[in-house]
Backbone as CSV, one residue per row, in Angstrom:
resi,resn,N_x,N_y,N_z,CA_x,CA_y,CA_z,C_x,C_y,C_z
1,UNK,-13.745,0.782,-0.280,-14.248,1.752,-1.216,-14.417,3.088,-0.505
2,UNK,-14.340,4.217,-1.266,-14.904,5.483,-0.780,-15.617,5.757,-1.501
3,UNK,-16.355,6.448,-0.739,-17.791,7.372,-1.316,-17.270,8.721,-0.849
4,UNK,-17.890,9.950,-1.615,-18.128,11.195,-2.094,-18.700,12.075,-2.567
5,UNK,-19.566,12.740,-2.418,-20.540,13.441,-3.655,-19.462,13.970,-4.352
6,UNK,-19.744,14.764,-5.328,-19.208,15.172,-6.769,-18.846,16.566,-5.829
7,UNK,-19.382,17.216,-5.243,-19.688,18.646,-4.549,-17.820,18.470,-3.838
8,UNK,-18.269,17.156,-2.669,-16.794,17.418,-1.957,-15.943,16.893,-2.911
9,UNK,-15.192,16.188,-4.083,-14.381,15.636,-4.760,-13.465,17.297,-5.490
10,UNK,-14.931,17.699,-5.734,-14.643,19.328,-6.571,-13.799,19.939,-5.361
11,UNK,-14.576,19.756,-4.235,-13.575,21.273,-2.750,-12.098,20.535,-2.915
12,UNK,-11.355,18.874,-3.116,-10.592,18.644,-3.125,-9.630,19.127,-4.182
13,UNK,-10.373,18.840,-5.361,-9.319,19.252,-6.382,-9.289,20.603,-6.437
14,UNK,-10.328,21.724,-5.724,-10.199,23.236,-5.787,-9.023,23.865,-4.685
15,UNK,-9.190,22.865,-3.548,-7.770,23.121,-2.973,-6.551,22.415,-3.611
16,UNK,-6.479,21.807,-4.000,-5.325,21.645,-4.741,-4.596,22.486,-5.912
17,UNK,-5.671,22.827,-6.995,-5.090,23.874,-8.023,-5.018,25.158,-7.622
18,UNK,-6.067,25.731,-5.701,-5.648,26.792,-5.930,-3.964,26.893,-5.138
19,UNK,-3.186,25.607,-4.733,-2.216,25.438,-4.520,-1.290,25.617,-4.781
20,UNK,-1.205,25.537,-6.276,-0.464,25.395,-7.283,0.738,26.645,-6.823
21,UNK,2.070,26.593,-7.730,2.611,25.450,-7.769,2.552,24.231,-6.742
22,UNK,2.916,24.968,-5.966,3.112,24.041,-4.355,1.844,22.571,-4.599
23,UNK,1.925,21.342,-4.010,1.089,20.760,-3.701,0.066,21.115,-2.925
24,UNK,-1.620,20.700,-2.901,-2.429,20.678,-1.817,-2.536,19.750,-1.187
25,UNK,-3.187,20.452,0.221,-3.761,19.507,0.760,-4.981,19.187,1.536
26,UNK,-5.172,18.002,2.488,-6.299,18.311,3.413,-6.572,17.156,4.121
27,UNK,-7.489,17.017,4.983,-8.383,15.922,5.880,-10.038,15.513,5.452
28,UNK,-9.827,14.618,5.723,-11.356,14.390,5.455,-11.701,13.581,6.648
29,UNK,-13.511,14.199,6.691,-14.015,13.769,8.100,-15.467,13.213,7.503
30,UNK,-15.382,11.798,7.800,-16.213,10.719,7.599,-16.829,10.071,8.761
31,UNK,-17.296,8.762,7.859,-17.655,7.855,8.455,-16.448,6.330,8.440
32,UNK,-16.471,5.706,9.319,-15.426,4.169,9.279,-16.050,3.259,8.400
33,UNK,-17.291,3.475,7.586,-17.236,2.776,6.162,-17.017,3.196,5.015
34,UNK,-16.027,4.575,5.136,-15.825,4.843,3.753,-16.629,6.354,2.820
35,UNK,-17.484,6.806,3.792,-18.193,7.650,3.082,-17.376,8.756,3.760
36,UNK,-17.265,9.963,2.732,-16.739,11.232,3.374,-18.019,11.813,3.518
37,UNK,-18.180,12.403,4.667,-18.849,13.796,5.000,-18.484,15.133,4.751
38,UNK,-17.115,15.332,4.874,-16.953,16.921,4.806,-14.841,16.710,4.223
39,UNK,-14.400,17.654,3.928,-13.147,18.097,3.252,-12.476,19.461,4.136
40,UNK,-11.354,19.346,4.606,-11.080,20.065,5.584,-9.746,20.357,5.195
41,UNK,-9.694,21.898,4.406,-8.867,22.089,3.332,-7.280,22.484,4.418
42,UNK,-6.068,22.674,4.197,-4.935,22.676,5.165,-4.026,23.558,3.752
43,UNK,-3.305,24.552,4.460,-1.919,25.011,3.890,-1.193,23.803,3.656
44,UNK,-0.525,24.088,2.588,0.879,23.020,2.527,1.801,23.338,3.489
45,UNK,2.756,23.377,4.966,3.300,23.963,5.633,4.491,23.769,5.054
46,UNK,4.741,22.188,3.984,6.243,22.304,4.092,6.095,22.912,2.695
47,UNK,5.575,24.140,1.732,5.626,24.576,0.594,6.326,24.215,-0.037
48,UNK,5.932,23.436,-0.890,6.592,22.406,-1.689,5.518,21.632,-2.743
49,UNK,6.561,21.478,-4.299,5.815,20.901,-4.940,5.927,19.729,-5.079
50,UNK,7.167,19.245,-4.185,6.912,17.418,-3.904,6.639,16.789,-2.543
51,UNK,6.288,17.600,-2.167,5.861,16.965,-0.887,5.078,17.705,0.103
52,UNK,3.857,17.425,1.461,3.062,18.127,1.670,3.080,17.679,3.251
53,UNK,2.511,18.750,4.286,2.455,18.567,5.251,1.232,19.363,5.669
54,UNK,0.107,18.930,6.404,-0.600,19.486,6.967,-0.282,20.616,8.141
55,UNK,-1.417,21.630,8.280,-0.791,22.495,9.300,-1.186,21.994,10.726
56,UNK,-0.328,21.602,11.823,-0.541,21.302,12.911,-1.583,21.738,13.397
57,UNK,-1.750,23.016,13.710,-3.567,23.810,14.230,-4.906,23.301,13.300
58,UNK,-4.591,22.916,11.694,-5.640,22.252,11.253,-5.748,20.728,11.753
59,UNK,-4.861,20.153,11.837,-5.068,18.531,12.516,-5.813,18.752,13.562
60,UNK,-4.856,19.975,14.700,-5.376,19.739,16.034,-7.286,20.267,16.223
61,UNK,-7.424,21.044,15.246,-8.799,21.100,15.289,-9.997,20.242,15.295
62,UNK,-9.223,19.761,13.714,-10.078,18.689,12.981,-10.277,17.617,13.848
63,UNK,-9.428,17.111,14.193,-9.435,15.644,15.731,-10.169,16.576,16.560
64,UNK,-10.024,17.326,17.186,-11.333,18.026,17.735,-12.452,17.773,17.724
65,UNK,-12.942,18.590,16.454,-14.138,18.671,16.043,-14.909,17.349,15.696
66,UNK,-14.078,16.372,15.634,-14.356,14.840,15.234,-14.471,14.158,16.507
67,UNK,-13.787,14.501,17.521,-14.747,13.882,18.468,-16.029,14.449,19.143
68,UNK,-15.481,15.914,19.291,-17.108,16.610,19.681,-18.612,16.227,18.687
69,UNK,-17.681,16.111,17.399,-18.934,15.807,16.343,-19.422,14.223,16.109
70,UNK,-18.919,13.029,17.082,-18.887,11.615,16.870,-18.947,11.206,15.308
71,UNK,-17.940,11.934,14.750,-17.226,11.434,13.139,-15.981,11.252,13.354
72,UNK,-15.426,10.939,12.343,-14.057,10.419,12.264,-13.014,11.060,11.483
73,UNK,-11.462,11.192,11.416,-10.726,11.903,10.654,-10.432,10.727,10.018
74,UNK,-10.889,10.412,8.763,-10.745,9.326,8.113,-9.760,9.242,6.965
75,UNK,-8.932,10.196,6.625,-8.193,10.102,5.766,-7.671,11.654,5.313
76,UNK,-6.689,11.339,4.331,-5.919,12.622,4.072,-6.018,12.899,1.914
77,UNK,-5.929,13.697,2.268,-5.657,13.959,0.874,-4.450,15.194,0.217
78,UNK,-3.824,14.927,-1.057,-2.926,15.693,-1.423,-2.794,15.660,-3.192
79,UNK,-2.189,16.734,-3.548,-2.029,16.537,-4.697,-0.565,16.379,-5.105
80,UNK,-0.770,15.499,-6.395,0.934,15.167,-6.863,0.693,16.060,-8.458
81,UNK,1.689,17.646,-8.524,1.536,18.166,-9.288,2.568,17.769,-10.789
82,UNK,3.444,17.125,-10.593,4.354,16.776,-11.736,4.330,14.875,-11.892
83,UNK,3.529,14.222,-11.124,4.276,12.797,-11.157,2.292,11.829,-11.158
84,UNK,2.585,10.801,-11.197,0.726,10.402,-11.173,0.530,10.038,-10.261
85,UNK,-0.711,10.337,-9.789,-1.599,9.915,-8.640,-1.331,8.656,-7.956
86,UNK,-0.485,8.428,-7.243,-0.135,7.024,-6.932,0.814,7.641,-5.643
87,UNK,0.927,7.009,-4.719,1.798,7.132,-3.556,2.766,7.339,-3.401
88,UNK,3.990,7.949,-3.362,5.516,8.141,-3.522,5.658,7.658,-2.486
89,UNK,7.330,6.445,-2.836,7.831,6.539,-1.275,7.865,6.856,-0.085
90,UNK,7.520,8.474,0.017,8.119,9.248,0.968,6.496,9.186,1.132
91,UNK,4.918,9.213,0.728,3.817,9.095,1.169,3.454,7.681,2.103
92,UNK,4.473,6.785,1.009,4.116,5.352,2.100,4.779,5.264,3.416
93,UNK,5.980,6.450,3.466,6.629,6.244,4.872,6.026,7.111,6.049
94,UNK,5.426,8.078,4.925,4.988,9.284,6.377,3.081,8.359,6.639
95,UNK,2.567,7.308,6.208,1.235,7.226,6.141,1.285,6.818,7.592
96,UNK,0.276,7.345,8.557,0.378,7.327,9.771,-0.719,6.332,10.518
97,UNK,-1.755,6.426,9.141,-2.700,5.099,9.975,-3.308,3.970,8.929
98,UNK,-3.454,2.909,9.784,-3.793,1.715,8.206,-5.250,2.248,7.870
99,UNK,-5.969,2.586,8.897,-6.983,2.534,8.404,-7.829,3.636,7.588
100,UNK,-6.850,4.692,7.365,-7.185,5.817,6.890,-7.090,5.414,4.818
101,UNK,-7.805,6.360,4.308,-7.543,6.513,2.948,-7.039,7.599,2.862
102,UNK,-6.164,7.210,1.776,-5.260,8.167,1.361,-5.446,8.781,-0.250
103,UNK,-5.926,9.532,-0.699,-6.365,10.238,-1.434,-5.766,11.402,-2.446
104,UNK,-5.334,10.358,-3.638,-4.265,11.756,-4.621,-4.869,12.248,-5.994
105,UNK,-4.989,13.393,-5.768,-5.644,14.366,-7.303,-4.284,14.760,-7.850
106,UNK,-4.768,13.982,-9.050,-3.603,14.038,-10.221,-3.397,15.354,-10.527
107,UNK,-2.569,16.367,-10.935,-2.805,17.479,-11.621,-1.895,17.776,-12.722
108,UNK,-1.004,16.843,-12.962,-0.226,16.751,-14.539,-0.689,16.455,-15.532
109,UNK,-1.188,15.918,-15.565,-2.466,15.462,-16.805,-3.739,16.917,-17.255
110,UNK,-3.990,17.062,-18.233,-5.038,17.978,-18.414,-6.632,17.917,-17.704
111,UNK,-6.655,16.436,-17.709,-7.735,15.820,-17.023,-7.132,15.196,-15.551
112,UNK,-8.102,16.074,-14.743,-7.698,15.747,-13.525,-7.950,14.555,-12.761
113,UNK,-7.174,13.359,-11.887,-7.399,12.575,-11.476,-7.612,12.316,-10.321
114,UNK,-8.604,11.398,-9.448,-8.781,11.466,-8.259,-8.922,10.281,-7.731
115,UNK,-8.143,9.457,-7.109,-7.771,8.108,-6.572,-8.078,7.685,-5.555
116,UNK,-8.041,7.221,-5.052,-8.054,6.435,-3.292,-7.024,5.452,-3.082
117,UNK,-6.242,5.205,-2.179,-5.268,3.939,-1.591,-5.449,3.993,-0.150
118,UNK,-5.198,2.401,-0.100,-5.022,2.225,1.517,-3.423,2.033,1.437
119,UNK,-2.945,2.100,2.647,-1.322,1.803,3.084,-1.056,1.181,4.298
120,UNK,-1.021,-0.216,4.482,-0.966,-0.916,5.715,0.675,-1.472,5.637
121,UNK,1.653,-0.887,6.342,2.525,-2.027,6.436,3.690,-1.343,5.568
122,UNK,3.565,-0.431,5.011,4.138,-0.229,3.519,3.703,-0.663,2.397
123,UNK,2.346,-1.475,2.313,1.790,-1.868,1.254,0.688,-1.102,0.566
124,UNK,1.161,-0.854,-0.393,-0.211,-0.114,-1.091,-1.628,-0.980,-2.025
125,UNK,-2.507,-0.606,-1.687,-3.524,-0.775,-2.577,-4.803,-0.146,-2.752
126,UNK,-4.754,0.013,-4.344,-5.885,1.303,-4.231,-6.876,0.609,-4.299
127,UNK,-8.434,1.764,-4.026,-9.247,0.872,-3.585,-10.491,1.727,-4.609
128,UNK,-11.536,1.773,-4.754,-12.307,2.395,-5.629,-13.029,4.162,-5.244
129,UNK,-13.233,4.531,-6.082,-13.847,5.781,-5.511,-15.466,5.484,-6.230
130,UNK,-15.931,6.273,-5.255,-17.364,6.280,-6.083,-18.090,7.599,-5.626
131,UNK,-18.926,8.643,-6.810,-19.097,9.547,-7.132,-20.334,9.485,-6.489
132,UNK,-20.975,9.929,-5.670,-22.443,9.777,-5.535,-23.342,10.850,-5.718
């Protein structure tokens, strides 16, 4: 499961629409049970509305600041602006760690959606979000 306040769920989907067209994106820096602490917003580098890449100097920070800060870079997040919140191929191939969540805000829909999946193996399964 992930946890979230309502506060960081909003910084996610606010980097994402102010993305637009292009996809957003970002990091999130938690805890290893699931709770986010903070949203660590990233350029799309590969500008693009199907696909997203974090900016190298934001990773290299964020892993930084996550060990100086004894938190964790616990997961990624992005938005899928034409297709639904669910993992594309090309998300299950680039997913780089099992244990991370992976995190997609819908933005084709009028009502915006906000998901969670794990990806071990090439296997997907989403897992719950919860609003706190």
């Amino acid at each position: 499961m992930l946890q979230l306040t309502a506060d960081l769920r909003d910084a996610m989907v606010a980097t994402c629409v102010r993305a637009l067209p292009e996809e957003g994106c970002g990091l999130l820096l938690g805890s290893s049970d699931g709770v986010v602490m903070e949203v660590v917003a990233s350029v799309n580098v590969a500008h693009s509305a199907r696909v997203y890449e974090i900016d190298p100097r934001v990773l290299l920070h964020t892993f930084r600041r996550a060990d100086d800060e004894g938190v964790m870079v616990m997961g990624v997040f992005h938005s899928h602006t034409h297709s639904e919140p669910r993992p594309s191929p090309t998300d299950v191939a680039q997913a780089p760690d099992p244990s991370w969540h992976y995190v997609l805000v819908g933005l084709r829909e009028e009502t915006t959606q906000v998901r969670s999946f794990r990806i071990e193996n090439g296997v997907v399964s989403e897992e719950s979000v919860e609003i706190r």
